[in-house]
C-alpha positions in Angstrom: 89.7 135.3 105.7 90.0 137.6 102.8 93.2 136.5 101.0 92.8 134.9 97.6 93.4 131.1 97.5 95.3 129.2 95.6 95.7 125.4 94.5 99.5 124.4 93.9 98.2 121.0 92.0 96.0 120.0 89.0 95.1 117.1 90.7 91.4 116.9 90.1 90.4 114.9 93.2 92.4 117.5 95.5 90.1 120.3 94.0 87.0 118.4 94.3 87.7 118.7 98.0 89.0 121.9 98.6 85.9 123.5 96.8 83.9 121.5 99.6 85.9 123.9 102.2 86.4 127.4 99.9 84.6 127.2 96.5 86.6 130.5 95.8 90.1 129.3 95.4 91.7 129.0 91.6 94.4 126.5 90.5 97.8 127.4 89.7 99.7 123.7 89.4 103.5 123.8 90.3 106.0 123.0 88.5 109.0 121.5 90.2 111.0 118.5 90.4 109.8 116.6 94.1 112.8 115.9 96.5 113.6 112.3 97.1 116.0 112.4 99.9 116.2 108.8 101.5 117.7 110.5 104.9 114.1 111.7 105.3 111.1 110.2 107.0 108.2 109.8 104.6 105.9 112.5 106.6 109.0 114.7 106.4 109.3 114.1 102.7 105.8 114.7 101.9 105.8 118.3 104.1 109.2 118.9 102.0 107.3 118.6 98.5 104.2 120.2 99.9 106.8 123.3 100.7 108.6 123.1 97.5 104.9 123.2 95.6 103.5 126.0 97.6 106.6 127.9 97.0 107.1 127.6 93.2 103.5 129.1 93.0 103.9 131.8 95.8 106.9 133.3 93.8 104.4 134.7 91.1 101.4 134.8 93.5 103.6 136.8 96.5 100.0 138.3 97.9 97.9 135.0 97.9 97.9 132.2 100.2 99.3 129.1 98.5 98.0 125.7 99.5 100.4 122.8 98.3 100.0 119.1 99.3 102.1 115.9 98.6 100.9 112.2 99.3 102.3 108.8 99.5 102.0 105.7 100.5 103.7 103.9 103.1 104.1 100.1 104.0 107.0 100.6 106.9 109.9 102.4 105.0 108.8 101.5 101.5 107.2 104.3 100.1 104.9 104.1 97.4 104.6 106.4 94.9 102.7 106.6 91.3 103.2 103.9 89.5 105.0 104.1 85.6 103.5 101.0 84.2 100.3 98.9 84.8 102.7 96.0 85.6 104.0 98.3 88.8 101.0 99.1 89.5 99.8 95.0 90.1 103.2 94.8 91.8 102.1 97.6 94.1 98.9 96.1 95.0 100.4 92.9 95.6 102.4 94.7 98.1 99.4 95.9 99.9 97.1 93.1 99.5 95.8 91.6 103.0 98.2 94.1 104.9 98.0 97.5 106.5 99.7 100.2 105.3 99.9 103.8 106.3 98.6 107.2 103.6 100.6 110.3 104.4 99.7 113.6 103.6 101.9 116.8 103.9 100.1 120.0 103.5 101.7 123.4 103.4 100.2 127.4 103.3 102.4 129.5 102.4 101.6 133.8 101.8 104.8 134.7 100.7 104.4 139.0 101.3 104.0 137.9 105.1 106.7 135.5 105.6 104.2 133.2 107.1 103.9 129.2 106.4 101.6 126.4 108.1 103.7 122.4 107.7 101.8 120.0 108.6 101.1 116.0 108.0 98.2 113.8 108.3 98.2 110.0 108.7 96.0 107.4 108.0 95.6 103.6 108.4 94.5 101.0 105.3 94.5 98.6 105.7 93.3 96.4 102.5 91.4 92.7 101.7 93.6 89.6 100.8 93.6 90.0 97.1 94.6 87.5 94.5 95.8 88.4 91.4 92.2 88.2 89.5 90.7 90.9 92.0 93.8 93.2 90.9 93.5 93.2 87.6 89.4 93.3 88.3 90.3 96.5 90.4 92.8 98.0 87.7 90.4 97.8 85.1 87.9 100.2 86.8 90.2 102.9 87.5 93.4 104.8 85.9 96.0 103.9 88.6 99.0 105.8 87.0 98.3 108.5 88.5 97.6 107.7 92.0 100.1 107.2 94.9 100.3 103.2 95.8 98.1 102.9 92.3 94.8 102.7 94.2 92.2 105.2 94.4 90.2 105.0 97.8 87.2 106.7 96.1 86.9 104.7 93.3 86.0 100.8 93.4 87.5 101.1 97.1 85.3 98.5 98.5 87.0 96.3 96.2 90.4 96.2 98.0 90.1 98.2 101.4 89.1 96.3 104.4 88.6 99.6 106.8 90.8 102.4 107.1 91.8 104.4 110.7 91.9 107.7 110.4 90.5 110.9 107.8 88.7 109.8 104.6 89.7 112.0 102.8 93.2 112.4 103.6 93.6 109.0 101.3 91.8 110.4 98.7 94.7 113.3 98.8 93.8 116.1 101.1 93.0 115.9 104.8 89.8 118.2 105.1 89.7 118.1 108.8 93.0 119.5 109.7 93.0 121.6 106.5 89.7 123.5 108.1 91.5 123.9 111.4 94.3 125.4 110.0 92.5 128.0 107.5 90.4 129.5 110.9 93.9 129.7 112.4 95.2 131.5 109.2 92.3 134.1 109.6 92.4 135.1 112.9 94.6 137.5 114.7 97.5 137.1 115.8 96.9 138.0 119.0 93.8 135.3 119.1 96.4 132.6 117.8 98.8 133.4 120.5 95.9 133.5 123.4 
């Protein structure tokens, strides 16, 4: 596949993994305001933002294939997002402490010129260790949970908090490698191929 890639996010952990896939891609964050509409499942949510990403970008890059990706976390319908305050983010973990909850990721490539666009959305089980309020502060102070989805960071200190997770790695860490691959062969063969 030929087409220039593109990053919709600055989120350095999602670039550490896409250059694992396509060392050749450059970042371009978006910036837009993410939908919170409550009528929405969370996996529908998070292909919605991963859209709206991928979209703001592809406007200026019309020729380039635009990857955007949006993740929560989920603990039945609560949905977790970043947390605004180290006390939200102890609340969070609280939450999640000695219970399984569910990582979503919604990933979307968009090449604006061709009209074309892949949805898609990964799950994943965590399910984390009974923690008491000494191990979360422990955890906290080893990594900078404000800017992490359910204030945890699977990749850093993990083994701290998760028991054993179900599902793709690195989907928690924010971008489901696996299914991402799958869907860039897809993108690159023809059309003909995809519809054999």
């Amino acid at each position: 596949m030929n087409l220039p890639l593109i990053l919709a996010s600055a989120s350095p952990r999602r670039q550490s993994l896409l250059a694992l896939l396509r060392p050749d891609f450059t970042v371009v964050p978006a910036e837009v305001a993410e939908a919170d509409w409550a009528h929405l499942t969370p996996a529908e949510l998070c292909q919605l933002n991963a859209h709206l990403k991928a979209r703001a970008v592809a406007k200026h890059h019309p020729d380039a294939l635009v990857l955007g990706a949006d993740t929560e976390v989920c603990l039945g319908s609560r949905v977790f997002g970043k947390p605004a305050s180290l006390a939200e983010a102890q609340t969070m973990l609280a939450a999640l402490a000695g219970r399984t909850h569910e990582v979503i990721t919604g990933v979307c490539l968009l090449h604006r010129r061709a009209h074309r666009e892949v949805l898609f959305a990964e799950r994943t089980r965590v399910t984390f260790h009974p923690l008491d309020a000494a191990q979360i502060r422990d955890y906290l102070a080893r990594i900078q949970p404000l800017d992490k989805a359910g204030a945890y960071a699977i990749q850093e200190s993990g083994e701290l908090i998760v028991e054993r997770i179900e599902g793709s790695f690195t989907n928690v860490v924010g971008l489901p490698l696996g299914r991402l691959r799958e869907a860039l062969e897809q993108w690159g063969r023809p059309s003909d191929e995809r519809a054999g």
